[in-house]
N, C-alpha and C positions, 0 to 999 in steps of 0.2 A: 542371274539374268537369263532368261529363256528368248531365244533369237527364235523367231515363225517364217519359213521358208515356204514363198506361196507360188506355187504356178500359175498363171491367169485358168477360169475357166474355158472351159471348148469356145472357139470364136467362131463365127460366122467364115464361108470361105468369101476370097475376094481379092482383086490384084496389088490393093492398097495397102501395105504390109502395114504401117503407120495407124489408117483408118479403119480397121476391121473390130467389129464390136462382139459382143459376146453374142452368142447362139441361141436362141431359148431356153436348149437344153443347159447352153454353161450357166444363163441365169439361173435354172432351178437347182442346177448340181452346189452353185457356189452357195444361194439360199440355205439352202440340205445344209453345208458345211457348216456356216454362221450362227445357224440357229442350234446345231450336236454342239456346236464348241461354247459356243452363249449358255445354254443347257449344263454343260461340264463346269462352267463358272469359268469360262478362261477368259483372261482381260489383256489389255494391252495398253502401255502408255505412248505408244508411238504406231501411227501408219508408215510405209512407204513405199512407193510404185512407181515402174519405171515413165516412162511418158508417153506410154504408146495405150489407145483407145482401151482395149479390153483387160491390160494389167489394171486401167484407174476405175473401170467398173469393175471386176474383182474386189482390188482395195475398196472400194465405197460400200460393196455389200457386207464386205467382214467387218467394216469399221462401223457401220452401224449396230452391230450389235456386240463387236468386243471393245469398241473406241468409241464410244457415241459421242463424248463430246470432244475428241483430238479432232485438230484440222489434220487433212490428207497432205503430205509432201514426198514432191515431184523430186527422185534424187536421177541424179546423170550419172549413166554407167552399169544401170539396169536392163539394158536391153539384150535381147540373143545372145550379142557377140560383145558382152563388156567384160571390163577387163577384171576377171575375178581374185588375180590377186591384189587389187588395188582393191576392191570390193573387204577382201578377208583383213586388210590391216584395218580399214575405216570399222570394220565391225569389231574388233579390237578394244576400239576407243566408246564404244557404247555401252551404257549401265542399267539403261531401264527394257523391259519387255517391249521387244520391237516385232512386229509381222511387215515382212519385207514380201513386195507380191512383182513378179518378173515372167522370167518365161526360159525356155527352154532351147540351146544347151547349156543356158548361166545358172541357175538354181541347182541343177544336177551335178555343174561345176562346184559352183558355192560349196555345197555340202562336200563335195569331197574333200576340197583343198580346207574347208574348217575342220573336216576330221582327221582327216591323214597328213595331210600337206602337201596330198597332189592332187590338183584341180582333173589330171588324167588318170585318176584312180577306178573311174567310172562305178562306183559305189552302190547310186541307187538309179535305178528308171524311174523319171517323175512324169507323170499324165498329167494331163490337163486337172486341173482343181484341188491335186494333190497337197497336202499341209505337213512339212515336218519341223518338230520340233527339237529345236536345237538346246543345249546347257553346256559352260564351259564344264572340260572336263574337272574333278577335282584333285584327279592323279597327275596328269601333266600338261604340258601345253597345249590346247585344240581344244575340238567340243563333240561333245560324245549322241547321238541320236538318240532321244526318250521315246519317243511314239511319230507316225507316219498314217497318216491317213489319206485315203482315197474319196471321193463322190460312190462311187461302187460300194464301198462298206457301209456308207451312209442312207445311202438312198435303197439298197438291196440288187437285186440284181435285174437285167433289163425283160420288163413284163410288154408282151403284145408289139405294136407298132412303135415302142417309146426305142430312141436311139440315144 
């Protein structure tokens, strides 16, 4: 089983932490993303995203083209500040390819506490639209990083006025 640990793309600023939506730019980045991984033939039997505006349009852009026909589900516990080792048992109990899409400092949490077994291991920096792919390991308990992707390696680097 390959777990997908998704940052939201770049959102829009705004005081509304809840209601801020993606940027133009996060829409082309997360695009960018969907369409390499769609490309590479990566699929997935499950979406899920936290409930906050710009995780569920992230999710909706990747799922259209790794998930085209799963409905999107809304889980609690994905936001910022959720509780990630409740997050690392619930993923424990999962069997199929799942892309989980959140935000930051839970996903950068996530990853650590699935690889190491401390959510304060601070392992990797994940940016905005970031994609890692996760696999239990098959030496011992946890899960081991396969590949890491950015918007930046996808898209190349920033040409002219583009931010």
């Amino acid at each position: 089983m390959r777990l997908y640990l998704v940052r939201h793309g770049k959102a829009e600023l705004g005081p509304e932490e809840a209601d801020r939506k993606l940027s133009e730019r996060g829409v082309a980045d997360v695009q960018a993303m969907a369409q390499h991984l769609a490309a590479q033939e990566i699929r997935v039997a499950r979406v899920v995203h936290s409930g906050l505006v710009r995780a569920r349009e992230t999710a909706e852009i990747l799922a259209a083209h790794l998930a085209p026909d799963q409905p999107l589900e809304q889980v609690v516990g994905l936001a910022p500040w959720g509780d990630v080792e409740k997050f690392a048992q619930t993923v424990e109990k999962w069997n199929v390819d799942t892309l989980v899409c959140g935000h930051e400092p839970f996903i950068g949490l996530a990853a650590s506490i699935l690889m190491c077994g401390d959510a304060d291991a601070d392992l990797v920096a994940v940016k905005t639209g970031t994609i890692m792919a996760l696999e239990r390991s098959p030496f011992r308990p946890g899960w081991q990083l396969r590949w890491m992707l950015t918007p930046r390696l996808v898209r190349g680097p920033k040409v002219g006025g583009q931010s």
